[in-house]
C-alpha positions, 0 to 999 in steps of 0.5 A: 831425124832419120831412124838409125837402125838397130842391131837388137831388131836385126835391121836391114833396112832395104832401100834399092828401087830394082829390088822393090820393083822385083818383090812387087812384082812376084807378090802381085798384090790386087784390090781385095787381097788380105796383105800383111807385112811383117817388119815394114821397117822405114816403108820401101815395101809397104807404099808399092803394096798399100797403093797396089792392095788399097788396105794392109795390115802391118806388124811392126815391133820398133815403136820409134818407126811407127809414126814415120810410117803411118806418115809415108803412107798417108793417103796410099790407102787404108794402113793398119798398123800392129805395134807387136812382136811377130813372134807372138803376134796372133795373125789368124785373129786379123781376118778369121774367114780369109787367108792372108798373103804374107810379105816381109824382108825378115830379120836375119837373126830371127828368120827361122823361128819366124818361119815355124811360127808362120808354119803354125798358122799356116791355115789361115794364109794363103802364099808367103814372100820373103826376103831371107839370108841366101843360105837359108833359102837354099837349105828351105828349098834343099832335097835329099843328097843335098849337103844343105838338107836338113830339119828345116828343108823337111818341115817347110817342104812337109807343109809348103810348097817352096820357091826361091825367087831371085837372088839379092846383094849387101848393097840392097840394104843399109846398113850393109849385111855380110851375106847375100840375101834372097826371096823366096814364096812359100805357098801352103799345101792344101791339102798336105801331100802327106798327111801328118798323124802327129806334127810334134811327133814328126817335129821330134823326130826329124829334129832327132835325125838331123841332131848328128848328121853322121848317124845312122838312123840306127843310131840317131833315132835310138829310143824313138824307132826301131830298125825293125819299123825302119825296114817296114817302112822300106827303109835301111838303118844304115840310111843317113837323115839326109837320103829320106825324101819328105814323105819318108818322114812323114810316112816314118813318123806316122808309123812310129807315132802310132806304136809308141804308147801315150804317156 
């Protein structure tokens, strides 16, 4: 009996021939690679890149999909799978000494936190290819001016480089999603183009000038920069969130990080 998907994990299960075609092809798995999958779901991936890699790890938090899986896959190659949540799941522990690719048609409700926590282990991988809800993919890969700028443009972009890929249709996957879907590669800097004194500090701080779009940074970094560190730091507080590049972020917390007095 084939497994029916479910809403509480945010299935998607992806199931047209181009579209893996197309992953595959942009991941270009090779022999010797460390691949990890998260969310294989019913395999449509997990087979191009177990025959291509040889050996893949796999986290997969359904249970009801594990055996089906190991089934597909046998004889592929070397499968290891990791009955766990992503979210908690310690990927650095894997291979200590070799960066991971990471590859994954991620959930739609659970893609951002996801994504920060990937950001959190990001020294130890290598690249990312993901399958995300289109709108997530622009606002990943947004520069300021744009309306789609925001906190997650600026903390992805701060440590990564983003790409987004091609672009992918509801009839891709069963059941059918209400939005478009697309892949983008995420490649960490190494190193960080902008070094960050203080990654809560910065993560604070951007959360607080994005919290009210239409604030100033006067007024929407009230109690946590000053206009007088704003101006040093060449900037204007009448400026909105969305005119600071990265690196002004980056710059702007370092300074404020390193006025404020620790607790």
């Amino acid at each position: 009996m084939e497994h029916r998907p479910r809403k509480r994990f945010g299935q998607n299960f992806l199931h047209d021939p181009n579209t893996i075609r197309r992953i595959l092809s942009v991941v270009d798995p090779r022999p010797g690679e460390r691949l990890v999958e998260i969310g294989p779901g019913r395999g449509a991936i997990t087979t191009g890149l177990l025959r291509a890699a040889g050996r893949l790890d796999v986290v997969e938090l359904d249970r009801d999909l594990i055996e089906p899986l190991a089934r597909r896959c046998t004889g592929l190659g070397e499968l290891t799978i990791h009955n766990a949540d992503a979210l908690a799941f310690d990927l650095c522990v894997l291979y200590p000494h070799e960066r991971l690719r990471l590859v994954g048609n991620l959930p739609y409700n659970l893609s951002t936190p996801l994504l920060f926590r990937f950001l959190d282990q990001a020294d130890g991988i290598r690249d990312m290819h993901f399958m995300l809800q289109r709108e997530l993919v622009e606002r990943i890969a947004a520069g300021p001016g744009s309306k789609v700028y925001g906190r997650l443009s600026v903390m992805i972009q701060v440590y990564c480089r983003a790409e987004p890929l091609f672009r992918v249709g509801p009839g891709a996957f069963a059941p059918v999603p209400k939005v478009d879907s697309a892949c983008v590669r995420l490649t960490p800097h190494r190193p960080l183009p902008y070094p960050v004194r203080d990654p809560a500090c910065l993560s604070r701080l951007v959360t607080q000038a994005f919290g009210q779009r239409r604030k100033t940074l006067r007024n929407s970094l009230r109690g946590l920069v000053d206009p007088q560190l704003l101006r040093a730091q060449g900037l204007h507080p009448g400026q909105r969130a969305e005119e600071l590049s990265v690196e002004a972020f980056v710059r702007l917390a370092n300074a404020a990080c390193k006025t404020q007095v620790p607790p």
